[in-house]
C-alpha positions as CSV (number, residue, x, y, z in Angstrom):
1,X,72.8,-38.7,-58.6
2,X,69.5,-39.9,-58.5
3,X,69.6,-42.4,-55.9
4,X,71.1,-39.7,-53.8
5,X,68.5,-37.4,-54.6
6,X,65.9,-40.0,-53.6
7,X,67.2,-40.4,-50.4
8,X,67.7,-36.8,-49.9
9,X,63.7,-36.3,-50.5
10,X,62.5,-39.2,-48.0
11,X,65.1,-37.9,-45.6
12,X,63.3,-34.7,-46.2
13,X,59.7,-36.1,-46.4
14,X,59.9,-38.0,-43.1
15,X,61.5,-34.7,-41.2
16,X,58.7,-33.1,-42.6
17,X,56.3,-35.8,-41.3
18,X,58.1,-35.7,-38.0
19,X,57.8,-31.5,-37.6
20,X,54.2,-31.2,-38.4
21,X,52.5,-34.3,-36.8
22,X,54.0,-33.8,-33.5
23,X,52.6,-30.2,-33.6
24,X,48.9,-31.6,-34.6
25,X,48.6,-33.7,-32.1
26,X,49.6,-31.7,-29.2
27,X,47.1,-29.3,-30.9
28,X,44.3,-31.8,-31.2
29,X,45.3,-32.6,-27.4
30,X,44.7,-28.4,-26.9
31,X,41.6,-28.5,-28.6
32,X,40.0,-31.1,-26.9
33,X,41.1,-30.4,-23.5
34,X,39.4,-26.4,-24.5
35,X,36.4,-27.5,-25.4
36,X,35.5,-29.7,-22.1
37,X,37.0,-26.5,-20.0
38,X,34.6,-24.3,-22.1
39,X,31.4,-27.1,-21.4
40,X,32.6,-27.3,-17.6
41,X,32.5,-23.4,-17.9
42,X,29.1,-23.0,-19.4
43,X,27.5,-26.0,-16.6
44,X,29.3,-24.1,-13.8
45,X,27.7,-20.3,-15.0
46,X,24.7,-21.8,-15.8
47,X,24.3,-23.9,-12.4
48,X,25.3,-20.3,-10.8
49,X,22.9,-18.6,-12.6
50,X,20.0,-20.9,-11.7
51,X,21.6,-21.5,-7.8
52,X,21.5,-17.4,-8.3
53,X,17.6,-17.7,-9.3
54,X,16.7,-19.7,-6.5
55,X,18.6,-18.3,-3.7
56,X,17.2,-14.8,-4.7
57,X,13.6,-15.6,-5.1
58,X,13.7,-17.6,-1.7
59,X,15.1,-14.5,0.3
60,X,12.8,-12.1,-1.7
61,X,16.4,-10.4,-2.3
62,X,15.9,-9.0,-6.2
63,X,17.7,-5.4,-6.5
64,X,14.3,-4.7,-8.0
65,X,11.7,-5.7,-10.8
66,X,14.3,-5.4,-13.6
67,X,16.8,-7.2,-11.7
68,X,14.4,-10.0,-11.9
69,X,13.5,-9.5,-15.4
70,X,17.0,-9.6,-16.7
71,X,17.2,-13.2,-15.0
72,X,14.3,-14.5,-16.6
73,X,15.5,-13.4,-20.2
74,X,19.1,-15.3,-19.6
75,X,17.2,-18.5,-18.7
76,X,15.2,-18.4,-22.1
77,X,18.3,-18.3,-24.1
78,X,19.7,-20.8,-21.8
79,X,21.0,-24.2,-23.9
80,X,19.2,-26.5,-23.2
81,X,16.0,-24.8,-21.6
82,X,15.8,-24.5,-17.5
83,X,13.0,-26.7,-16.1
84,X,9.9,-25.3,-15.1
85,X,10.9,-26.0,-11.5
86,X,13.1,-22.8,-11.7
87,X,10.9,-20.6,-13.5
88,X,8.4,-20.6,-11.0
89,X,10.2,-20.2,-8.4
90,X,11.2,-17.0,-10.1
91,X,7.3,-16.4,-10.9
92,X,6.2,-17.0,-7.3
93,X,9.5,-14.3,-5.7
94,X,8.2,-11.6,-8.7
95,X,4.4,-12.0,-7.2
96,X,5.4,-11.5,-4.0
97,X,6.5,-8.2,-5.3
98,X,3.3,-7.6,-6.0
99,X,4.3,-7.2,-9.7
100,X,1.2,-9.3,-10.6
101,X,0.3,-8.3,-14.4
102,X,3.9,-9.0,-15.4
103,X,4.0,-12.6,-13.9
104,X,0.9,-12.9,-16.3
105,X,3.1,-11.7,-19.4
106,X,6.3,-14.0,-18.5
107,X,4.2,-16.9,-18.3
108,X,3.0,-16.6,-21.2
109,X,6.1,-15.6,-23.1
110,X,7.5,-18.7,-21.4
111,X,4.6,-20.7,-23.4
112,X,5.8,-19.6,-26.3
113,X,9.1,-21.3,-26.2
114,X,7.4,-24.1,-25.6
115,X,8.0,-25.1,-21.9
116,X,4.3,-25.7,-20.2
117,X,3.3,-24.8,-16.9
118,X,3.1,-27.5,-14.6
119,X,0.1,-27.3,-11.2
120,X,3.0,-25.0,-9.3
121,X,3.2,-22.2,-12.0
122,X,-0.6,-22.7,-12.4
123,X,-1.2,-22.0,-8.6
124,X,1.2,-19.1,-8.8
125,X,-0.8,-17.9,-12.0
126,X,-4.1,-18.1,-10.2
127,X,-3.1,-16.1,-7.2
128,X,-2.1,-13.2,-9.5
129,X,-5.4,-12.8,-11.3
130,X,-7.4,-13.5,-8.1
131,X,-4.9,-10.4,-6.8
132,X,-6.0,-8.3,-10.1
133,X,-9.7,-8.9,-9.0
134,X,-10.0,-11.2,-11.8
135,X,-11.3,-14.6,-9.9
136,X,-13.0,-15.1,-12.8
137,X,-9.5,-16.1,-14.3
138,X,-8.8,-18.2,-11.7
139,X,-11.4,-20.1,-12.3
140,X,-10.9,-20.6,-15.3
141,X,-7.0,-21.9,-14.6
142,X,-9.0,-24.0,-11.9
143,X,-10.5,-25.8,-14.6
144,X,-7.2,-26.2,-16.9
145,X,-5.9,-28.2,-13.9
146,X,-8.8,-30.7,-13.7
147,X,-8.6,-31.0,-17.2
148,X,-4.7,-32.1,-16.9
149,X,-6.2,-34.6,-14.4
150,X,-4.6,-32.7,-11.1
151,X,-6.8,-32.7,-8.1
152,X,-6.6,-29.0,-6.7
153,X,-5.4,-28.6,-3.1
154,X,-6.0,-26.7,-0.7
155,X,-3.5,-23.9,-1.6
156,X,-5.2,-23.3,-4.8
157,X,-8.8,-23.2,-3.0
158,X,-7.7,-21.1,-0.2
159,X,-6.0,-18.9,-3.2
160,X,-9.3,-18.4,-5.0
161,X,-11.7,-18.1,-1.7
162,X,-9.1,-15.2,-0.8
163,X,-9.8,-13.9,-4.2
164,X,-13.8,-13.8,-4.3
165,X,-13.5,-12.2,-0.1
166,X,-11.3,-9.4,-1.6
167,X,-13.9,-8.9,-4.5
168,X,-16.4,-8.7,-1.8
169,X,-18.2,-11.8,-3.1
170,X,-19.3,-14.0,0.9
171,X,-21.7,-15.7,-0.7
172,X,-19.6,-17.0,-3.7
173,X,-17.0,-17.8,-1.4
174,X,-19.5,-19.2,1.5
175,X,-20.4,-21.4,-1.4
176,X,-16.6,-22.4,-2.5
177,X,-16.4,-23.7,1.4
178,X,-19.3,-25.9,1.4
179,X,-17.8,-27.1,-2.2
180,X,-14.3,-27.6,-0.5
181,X,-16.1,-30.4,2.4
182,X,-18.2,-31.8,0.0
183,X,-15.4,-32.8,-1.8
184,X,-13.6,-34.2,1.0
185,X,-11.3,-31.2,2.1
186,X,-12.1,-30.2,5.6
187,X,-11.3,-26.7,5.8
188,X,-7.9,-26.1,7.8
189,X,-6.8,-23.1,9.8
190,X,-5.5,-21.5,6.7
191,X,-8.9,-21.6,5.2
192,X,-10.6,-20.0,7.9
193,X,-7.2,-17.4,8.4
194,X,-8.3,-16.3,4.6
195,X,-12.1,-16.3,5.1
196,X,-11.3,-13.9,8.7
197,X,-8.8,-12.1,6.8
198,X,-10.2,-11.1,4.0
199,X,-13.5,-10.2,5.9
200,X,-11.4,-7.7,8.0
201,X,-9.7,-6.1,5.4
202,X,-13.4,-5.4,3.5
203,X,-14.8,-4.1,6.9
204,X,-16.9,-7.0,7.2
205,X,-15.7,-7.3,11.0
206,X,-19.2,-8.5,12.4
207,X,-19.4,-11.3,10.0
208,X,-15.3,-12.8,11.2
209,X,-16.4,-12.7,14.4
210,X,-20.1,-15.0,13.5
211,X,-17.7,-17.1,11.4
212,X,-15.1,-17.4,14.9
213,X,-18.5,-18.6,16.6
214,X,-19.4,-20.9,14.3
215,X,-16.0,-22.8,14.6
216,X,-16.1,-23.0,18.2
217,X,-19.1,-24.7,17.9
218,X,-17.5,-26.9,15.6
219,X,-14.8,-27.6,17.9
220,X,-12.6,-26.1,15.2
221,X,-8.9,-25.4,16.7
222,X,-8.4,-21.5,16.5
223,X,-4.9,-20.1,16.9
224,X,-3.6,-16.6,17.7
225,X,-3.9,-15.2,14.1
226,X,-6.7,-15.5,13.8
227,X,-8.0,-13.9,17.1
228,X,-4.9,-11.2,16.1
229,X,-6.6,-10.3,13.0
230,X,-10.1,-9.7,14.1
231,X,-8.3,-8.1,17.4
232,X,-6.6,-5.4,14.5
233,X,-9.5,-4.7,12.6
234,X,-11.6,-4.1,15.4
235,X,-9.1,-1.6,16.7
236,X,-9.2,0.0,13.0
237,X,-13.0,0.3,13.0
238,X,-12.5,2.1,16.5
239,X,-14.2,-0.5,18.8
240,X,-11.4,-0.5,21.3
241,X,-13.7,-1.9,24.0
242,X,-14.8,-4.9,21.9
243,X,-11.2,-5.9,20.7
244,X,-10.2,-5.8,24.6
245,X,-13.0,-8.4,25.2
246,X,-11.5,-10.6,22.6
247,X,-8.3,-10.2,23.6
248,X,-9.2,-11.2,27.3
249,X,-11.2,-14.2,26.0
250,X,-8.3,-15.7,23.7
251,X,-6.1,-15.5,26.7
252,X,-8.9,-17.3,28.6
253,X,-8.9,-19.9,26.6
254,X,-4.9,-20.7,26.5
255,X,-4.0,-18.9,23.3
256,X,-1.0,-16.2,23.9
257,X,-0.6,-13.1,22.4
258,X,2.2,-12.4,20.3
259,X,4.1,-9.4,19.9
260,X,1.5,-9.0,16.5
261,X,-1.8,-9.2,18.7
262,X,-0.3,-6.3,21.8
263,X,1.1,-4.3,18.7
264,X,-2.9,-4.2,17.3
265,X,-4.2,-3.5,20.8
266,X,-1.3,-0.8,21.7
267,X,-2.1,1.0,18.3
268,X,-5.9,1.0,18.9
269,X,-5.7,2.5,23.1
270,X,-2.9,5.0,21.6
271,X,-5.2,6.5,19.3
272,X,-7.6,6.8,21.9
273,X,-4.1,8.8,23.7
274,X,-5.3,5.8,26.5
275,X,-1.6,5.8,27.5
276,X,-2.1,4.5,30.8
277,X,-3.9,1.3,29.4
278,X,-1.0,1.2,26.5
279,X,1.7,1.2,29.7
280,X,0.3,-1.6,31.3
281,X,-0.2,-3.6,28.4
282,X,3.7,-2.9,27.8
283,X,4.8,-4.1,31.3
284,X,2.6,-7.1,30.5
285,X,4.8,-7.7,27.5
286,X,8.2,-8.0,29.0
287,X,6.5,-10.1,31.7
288,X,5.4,-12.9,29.7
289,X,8.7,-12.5,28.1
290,X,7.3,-11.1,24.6
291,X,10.0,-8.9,22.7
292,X,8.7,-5.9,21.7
293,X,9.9,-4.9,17.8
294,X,9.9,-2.1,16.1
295,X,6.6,-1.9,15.1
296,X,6.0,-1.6,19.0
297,X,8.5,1.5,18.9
298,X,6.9,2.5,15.8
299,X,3.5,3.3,17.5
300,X,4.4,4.4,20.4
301,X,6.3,7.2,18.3
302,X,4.5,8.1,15.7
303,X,1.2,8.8,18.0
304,X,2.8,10.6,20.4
305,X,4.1,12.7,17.6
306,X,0.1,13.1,16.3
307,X,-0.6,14.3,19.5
308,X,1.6,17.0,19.9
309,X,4.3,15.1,22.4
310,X,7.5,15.3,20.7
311,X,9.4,15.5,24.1
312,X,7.5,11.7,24.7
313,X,8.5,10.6,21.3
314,X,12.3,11.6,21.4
315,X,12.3,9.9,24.6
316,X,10.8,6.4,23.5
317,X,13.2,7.0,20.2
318,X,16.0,6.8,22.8
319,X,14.8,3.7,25.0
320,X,14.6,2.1,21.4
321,X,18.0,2.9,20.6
322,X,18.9,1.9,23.9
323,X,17.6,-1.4,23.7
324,X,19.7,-2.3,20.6
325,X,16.4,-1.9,18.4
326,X,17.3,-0.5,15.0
327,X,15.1,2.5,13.9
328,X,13.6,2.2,10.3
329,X,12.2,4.5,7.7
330,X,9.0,4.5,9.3
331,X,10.3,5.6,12.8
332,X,12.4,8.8,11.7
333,X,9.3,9.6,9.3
334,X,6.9,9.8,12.0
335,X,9.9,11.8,13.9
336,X,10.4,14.1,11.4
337,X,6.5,14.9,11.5
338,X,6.2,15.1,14.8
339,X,8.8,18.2,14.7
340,X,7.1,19.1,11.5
341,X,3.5,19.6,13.6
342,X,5.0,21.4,16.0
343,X,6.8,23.8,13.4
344,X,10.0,23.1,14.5
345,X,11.6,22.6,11.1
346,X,15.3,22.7,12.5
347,X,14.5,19.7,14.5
348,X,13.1,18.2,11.6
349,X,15.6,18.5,9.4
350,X,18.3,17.5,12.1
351,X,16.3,13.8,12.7
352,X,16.2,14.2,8.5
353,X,19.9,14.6,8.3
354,X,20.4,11.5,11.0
355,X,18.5,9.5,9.5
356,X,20.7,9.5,6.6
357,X,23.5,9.4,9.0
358,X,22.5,6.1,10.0
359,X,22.4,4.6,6.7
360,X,18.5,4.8,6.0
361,X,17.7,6.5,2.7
362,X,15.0,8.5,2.9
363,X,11.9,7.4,1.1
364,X,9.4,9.5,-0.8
365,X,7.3,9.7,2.6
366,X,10.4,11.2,4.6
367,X,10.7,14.4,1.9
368,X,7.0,14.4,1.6
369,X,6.9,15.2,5.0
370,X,9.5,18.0,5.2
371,X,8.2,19.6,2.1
372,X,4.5,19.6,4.2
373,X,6.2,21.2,6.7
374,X,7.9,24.1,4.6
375,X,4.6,24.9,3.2
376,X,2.5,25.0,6.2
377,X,5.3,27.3,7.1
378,X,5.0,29.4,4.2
379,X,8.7,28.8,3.7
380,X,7.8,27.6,-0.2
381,X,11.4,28.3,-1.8
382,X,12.6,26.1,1.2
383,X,9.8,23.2,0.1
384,X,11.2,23.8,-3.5
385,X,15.0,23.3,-2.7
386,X,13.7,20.0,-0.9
387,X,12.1,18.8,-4.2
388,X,15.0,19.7,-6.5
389,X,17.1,17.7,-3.7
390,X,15.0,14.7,-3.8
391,X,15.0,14.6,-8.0
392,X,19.1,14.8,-7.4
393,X,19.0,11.7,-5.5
394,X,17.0,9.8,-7.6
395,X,13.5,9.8,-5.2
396,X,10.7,10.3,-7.8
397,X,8.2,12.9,-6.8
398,X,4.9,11.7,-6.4
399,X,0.7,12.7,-6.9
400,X,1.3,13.6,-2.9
401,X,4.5,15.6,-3.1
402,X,3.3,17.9,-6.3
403,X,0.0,18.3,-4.7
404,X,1.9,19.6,-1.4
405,X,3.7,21.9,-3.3
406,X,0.6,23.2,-5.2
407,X,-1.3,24.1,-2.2
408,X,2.2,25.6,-0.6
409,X,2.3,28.1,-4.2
410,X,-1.3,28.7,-3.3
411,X,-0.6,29.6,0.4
412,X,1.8,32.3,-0.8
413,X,-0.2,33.6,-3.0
414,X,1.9,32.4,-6.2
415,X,-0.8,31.0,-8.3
416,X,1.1,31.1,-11.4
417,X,3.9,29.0,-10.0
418,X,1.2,26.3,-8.5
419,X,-0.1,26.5,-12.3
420,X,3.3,26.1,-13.9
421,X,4.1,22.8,-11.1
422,X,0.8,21.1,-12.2
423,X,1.2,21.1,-16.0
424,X,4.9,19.9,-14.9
425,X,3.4,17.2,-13.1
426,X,1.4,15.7,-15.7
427,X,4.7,16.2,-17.9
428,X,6.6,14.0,-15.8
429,X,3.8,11.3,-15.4
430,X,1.9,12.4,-12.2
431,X,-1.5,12.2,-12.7
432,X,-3.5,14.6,-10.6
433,X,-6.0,13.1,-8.0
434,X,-9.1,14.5,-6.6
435,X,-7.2,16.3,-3.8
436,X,-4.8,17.9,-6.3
437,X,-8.1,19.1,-8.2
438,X,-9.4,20.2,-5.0
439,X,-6.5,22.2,-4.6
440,X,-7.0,24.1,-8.4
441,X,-10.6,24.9,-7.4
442,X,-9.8,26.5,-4.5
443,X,-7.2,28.2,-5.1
444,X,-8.4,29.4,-8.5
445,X,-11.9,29.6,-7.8
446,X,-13.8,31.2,-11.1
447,X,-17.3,30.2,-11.6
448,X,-16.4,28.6,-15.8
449,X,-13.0,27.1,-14.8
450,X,-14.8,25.4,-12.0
451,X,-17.5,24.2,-13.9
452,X,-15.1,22.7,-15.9
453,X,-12.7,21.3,-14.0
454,X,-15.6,19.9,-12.0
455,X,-17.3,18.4,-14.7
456,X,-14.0,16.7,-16.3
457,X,-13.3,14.6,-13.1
458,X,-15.2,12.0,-14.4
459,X,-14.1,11.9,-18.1
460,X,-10.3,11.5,-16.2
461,X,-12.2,8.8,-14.1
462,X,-11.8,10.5,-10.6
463,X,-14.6,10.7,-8.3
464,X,-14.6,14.2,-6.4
465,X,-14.1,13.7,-3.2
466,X,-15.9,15.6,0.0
467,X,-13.5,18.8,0.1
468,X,-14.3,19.0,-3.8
469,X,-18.4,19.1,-3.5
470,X,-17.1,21.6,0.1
471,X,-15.3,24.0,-2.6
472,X,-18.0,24.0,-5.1
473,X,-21.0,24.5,-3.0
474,X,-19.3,27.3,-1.3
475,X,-18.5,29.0,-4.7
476,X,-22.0,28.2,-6.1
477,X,-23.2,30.4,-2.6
478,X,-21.0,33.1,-2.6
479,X,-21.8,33.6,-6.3
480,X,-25.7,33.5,-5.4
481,X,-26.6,30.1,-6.9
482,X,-28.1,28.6,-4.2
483,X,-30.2,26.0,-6.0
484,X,-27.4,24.7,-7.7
485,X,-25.5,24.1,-4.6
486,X,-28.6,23.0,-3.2
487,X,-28.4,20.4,-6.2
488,X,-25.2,19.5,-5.1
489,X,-25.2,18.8,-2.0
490,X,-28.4,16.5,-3.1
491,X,-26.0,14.6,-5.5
492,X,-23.7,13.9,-3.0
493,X,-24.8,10.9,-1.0
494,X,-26.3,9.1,-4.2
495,X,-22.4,9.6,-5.6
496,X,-20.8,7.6,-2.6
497,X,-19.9,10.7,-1.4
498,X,-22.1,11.3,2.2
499,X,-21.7,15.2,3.6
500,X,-19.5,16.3,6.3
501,X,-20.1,18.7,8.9
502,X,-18.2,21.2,6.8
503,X,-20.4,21.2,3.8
504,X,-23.8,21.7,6.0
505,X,-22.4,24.2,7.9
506,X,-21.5,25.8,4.2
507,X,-24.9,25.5,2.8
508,X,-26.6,26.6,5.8
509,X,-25.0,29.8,5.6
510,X,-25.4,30.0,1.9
511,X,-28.9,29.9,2.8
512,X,-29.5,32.2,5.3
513,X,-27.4,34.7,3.7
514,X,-30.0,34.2,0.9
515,X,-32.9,34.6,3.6
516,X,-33.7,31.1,3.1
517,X,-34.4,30.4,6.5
518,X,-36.4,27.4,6.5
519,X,-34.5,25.3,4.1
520,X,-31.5,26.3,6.6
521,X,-33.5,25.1,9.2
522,X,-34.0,21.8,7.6
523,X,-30.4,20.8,6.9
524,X,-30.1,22.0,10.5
525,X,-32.1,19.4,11.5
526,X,-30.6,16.9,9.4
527,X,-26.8,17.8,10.3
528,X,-27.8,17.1,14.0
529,X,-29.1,14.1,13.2
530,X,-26.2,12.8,11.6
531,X,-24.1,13.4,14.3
532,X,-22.7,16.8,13.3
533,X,-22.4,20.1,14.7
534,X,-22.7,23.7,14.1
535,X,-19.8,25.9,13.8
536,X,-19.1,29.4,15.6
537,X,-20.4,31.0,12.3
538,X,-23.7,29.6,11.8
539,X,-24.3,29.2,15.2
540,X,-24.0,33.0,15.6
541,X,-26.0,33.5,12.5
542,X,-29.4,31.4,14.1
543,X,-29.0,33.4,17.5
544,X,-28.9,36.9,15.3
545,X,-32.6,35.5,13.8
546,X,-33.3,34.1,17.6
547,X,-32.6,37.6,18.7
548,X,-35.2,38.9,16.0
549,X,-37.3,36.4,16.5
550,X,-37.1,35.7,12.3
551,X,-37.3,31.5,13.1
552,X,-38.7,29.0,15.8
553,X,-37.4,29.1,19.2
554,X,-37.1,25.2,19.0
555,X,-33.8,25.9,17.2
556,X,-32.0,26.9,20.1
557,X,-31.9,23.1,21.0
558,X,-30.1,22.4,17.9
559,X,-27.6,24.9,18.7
560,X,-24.3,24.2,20.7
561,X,-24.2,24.8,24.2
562,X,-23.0,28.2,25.0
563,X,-19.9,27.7,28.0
């Protein structure tokens, strides 16, 4: 019996051997096999995520700043950490969304898990506080990569010189140039594109053009953007004639205009309506084989529009459609205007309508414009169904857009309404801007809310602009105090704020409806000198003292010419 029952339990004890290790190893064999599917997994979603990274900061193709954001927080939990490498390159894509102050956070953050910014992320960090008007900054990142032993290139040098033009600062950035050679880096064509650039875009037009002398003289090779950006900002300061001469004189000298440089030159003779010089120049352009885009369309639509040719407009907005040339926001905005001007709102909202149509989603600008329109019509509840429509699709109202509607309450005599919109606007975010304040005063013009309203511009950190000092001098006159509008109008100049036309012609007549005649006479004087005019009003108030013989005869010369 218990022999048999010995055999009966290693009978029993091998079976059981046999039943469970069969199962464990094709288990372990599971297991194994689970765990390099899950680590193939995890390289393959993280090498997608990163290729993801890349692909979108090289196409600039981010949904939008979140979108960009969410990215950067996955790669900081990433194990183990991305390189540097792809950080910046999401740094660099986020910068070029102009998104400056936050690229100056991430890095940062990024420090503080311990992975250091390499010359690349430096570079990118420079640019952003040079773009923030804080060169200073820059600087001070220039001397972190000396310190690490890296020699700056030019990239970082033509980064910072951008940064002192844009701050204004030539002779800081003069300086940085004659640094640059002294240290062995000849300045290139991207140097000088930066120097003539950012002279333009601070109106320092004269001093691009001495600095394009200087490099002829130098022999220095000068290429078409250059010439294409002092050609623009000439046209933008209104010296037509002189931007011509430079154009004629870089094609004299074997550098060809691209479609950029005619688009500058079309643009300047169009808002100078010298249509018959913008046609040739046009002709020109298919002749030397130069595509025109749709910034060419763009112009040639949108200033017709300005002036009052809608039937020219809708017919260069069909040669563009008939060339294959895609329409963008900007062309059905200036459309939509054009029909706006000429208050023909059903037109307006028709192009509005196609526009959407055609898959372009109306921007801020396009129901800015249509709400204009309603409220130079007087057709305020229309303007309001407009805005409800645009906060229903998700376009956020803006400083313009409340101010628009403010003025259209005004119009109709709603003040209450335009009242109840502002306090709405600064409830949603808006903050008010010297125009919207402008706005207020008139439209609720009482000598102690004036005052104050005036008076708290600054505290808000608004400078009043030239219709603001109109309003208030013209309620400090028709409420008899002419020396404080006299005091005003003194202010204004030393405030950055020079007088227009509009606010002598208001004083004057605040003046001689006071009976003071000579002071009148003396801002007279001075309005003619400055180039100005006066109106139908005050004009017929000197001839009434002419007539009387109440001031010098001599005024009549300052007078327009009766025709």
């Amino acid at each position: 019996m218990g022999k048999s029952t010995s055999s009966l339990l290693f009978i029993c004890n091998r079976l059981i051997i046999r039943v469970v290790s069969l199962p464990f190893r094709a288990f372990t064999s599971h297991y194994c096999s689970t765990i390099r599917e899950n680590a193939k997994t995890r390289r393959q979603n993280r090498n997608q995520l990163l290729n993801s990274v890349r692909d979108h900061s090289k196409s600039g193709t981010f949904k939008n700043l979140d979108h960009a954001l969410g990215l950067f927080d996955t790669m900081l939990h990433m194990h183990p950490l991305p390189s540097i490498f792809n950080f910046t390159q999401l740094f660099g894509a986020i910068a070029r969304m102009k998104h400056y102050s936050v690229v100056v956070t991430l890095i940062r953050r990024m420090e503080s898990f311990g992975i250091s910014p390499d010359v690349c992320t430096l570079t990118v960090l420079i640019n952003c506080y040079c773009r923030l008007g804080r060169v200073d900054f820059g600087f001070s990142i220039l001397a972190t990569i000396l310190k690490l032993g890296y020699q700056p290139d030019r990239i970082i040098l033509n980064t910072l010189l951008n940064g002192l033009i844009l701050q204004g600062n030539i002779p800081r950035a003069v300086r940085l140039v004659d640094e640059m050679e002294n240290k062995g880096y000849e300045p290139n064509v991207i140097t000088c594109g930066t120097i003539v650039n950012g002279l333009c875009k601070i109106g320092q037009t004269d001093v691009a053009i001495r600095l394009l002398r200087k490099l002829e003289k130098r022999n220095f090779a000068q290429d078409v953007v250059l010439y294409s950006t002092i050609i623009d900002s000439l046209c933008k300061d209104k010296l037509v004639a002189e931007a011509l001469n430079l154009f004629s004189e870089m094609m004299s000298k074997g550098i060809q205009p691209n479609v950029v440089t005619y688009n500058c030159i079309i643009q300047g003779l169009c808002n100078f309506g010298r249509w018959r010089e913008a046609s040739t120049l046009l002709n020109e352009m298919e002749q030397r084989k130069v595509m025109l885009d749709v910034q060419t369309f763009n112009i040639l639509v949108d200033t017709r529009c300005k002036e009052g040719m809608l039937t020219e407009a809708k017919e260069v907005f069909e040669v563009m459609i008939q060339r294959g040339i895609e329409p963008d926001k900007v062309t059905y905005n200036s459309l939509i205007d054009g029909y706006c001007l000429q208050n023909q709102m059903d037109g307006a909202v028709k192009t509005f309508n196609m526009m959407v149509e055609k898959g372009c989603s109306p921007n801020v600008i396009s129901y800015n414009i249509l709400i204009n329109g309603y409220c130079k019509s007087k057709k305020i509840d229309e303007a309001m169904r407009i805005f409800h429509e645009m906060s229903n699709k998700g376009v956020i109202p803006d400083v313009v857009t409340y101010t628009t509607l403010i003025d259209g309450f005004f119009k109709v005599e709603r003040p209450q309404a335009a009242l109840e919109l502002f306090q709405n606007m600064q409830a949603y975010g808006q903050h008010p801007d010297p125009q919207t304040y402008s706005i207020l005063l008139d439209g609720f013009w009482e000598l102690t809310i004036a005052r104050e309203i005036f008076s708290g511009l600054s505290a808000k950190g608004l400078q009043p602009n030239v219709q603001t000092y109109n309003i208030m001098i013209k309620g400090f006159c028709k409420n008899g105090l002419i020396v404080e509008a006299n005091e005003l109008l003194e202010k204004m100049d030393s405030n950055g704020c020079p007088p227009n036309e509009r606010t002598y012609n208001t004083i004057i007549q605040g003046l001689l409806q006071h009976g003071d005649t000579a002071k009148a006479m003396k801002y007279l004087k001075m309005m003619v000198d400055k180039g100005f005019s006066s109106n139908a009003t005050t004009a017929a108030m000197f001839i009434d003292l002419l007539s009387s013989n109440q001031v010098d005869e001599n005024i009549r010369e300052l007078l327009p010419k009766s025709r």
